[in-house]
C-alpha positions as CSV (number, residue, x, y, z in Angstrom):
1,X,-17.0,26.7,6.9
2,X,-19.4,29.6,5.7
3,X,-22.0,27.8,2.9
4,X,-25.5,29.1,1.7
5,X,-27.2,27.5,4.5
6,X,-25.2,29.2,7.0
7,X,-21.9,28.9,8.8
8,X,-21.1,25.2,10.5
9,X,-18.0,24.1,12.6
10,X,-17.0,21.6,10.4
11,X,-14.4,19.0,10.1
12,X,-12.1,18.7,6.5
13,X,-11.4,15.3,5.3
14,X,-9.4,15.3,2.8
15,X,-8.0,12.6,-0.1
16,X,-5.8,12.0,-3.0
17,X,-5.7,9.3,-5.3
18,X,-4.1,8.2,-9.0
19,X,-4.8,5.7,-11.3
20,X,-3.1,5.0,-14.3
21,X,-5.0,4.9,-17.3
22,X,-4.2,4.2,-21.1
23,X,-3.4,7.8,-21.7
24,X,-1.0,8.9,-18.3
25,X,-2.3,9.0,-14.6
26,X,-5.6,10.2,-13.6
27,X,-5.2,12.8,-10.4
28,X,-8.2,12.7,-8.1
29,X,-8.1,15.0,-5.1
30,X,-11.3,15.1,-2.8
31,X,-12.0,17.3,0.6
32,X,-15.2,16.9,2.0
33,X,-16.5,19.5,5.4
34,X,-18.6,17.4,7.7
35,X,-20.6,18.9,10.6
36,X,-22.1,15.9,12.2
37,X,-23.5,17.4,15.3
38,X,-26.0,19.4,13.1
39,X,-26.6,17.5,10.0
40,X,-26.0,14.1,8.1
41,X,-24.8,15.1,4.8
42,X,-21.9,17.0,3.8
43,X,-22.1,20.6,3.8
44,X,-19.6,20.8,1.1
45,X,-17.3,19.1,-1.4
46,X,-15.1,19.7,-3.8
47,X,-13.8,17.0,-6.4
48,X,-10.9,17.8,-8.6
49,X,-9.5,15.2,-11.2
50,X,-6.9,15.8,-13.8
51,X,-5.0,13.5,-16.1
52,X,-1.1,14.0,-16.7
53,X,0.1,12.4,-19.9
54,X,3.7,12.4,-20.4
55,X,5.4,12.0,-23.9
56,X,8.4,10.9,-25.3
57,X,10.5,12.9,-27.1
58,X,12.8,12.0,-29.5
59,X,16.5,10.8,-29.3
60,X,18.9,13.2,-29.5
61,X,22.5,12.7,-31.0
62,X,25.3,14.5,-29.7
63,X,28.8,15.2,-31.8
64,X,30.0,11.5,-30.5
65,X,27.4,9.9,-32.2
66,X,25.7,8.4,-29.0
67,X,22.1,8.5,-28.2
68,X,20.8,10.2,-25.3
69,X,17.0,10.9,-24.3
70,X,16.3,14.1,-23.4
71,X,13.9,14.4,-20.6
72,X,10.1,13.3,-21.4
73,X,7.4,16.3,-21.9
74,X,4.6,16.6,-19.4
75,X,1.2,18.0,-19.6
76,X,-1.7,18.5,-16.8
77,X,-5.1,18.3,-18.1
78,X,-8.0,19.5,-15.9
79,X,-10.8,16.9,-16.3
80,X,-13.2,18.3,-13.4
81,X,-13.5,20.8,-10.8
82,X,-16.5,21.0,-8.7
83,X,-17.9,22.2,-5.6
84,X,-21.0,21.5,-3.8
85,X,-22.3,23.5,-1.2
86,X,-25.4,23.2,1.4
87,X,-27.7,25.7,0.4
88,X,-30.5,25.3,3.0
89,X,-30.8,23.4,5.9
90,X,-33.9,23.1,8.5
91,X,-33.5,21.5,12.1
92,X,-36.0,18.8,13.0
C-alpha cells in the first residue's frame, strides 16, 4: 500500500459488523494495512459506518377486500467515512 510516508508491503485485515439500534441496524465495515516488519502502527485505516432504517408502509387493500403488506421501504444512511494514512515514518 502506497501512503504519505512511503510505499509498505502490507497485510489487509479486514471486518464487518452490525448492531441493531433503536432506529434500524448500524453497518460498520473496517480494513486496516499492517506492515509489521517495518513499523508498529497501522499505516492506514479506513472506518465506514452507516445506519439502514427500514419502514413500514401501509396496508394495502386489493378488490377482495383482504389486506396485504407491500414490501417495507429501505434507506442507507452514511454516518462516517474515514481514512487514515501514515504520513511520515523514521526508522530507529
Amino acid at each position: 500500500v502506497t501512503v504519505p510516508a512511503g510505499t509498505f508491503n502490507a497485510y489487509l485485515i479486514e471486518g464487518t459488523g452490525t448492531s441493531t439500534v433503536p432506529k434500524g441496524l448500524h453497518e460498520i465495515r473496517l480494513k486496516t494495512w499492517w506492515d509489521p516488519a517495518r513499523v508498529r502502527r497501522p499505516v492506514a485505516r479506513e472506518e465506514v459506518r452507516q445506519l439502514t432504517v427500514e419502514r413500514k408502509r401501509q396496508r394495502l387493500r386489493d378488490s377482495g377486500r383482504r389486506r396485504k403488506t407491500a414490501e417495507p421501504d429501505t434507506k442507507t444512511r452514511p454516518l462516517l467515512a474515514e481514512r487514515q494514512e501514515l504520513i511520515a515514518f523514521r526508522q530507529g
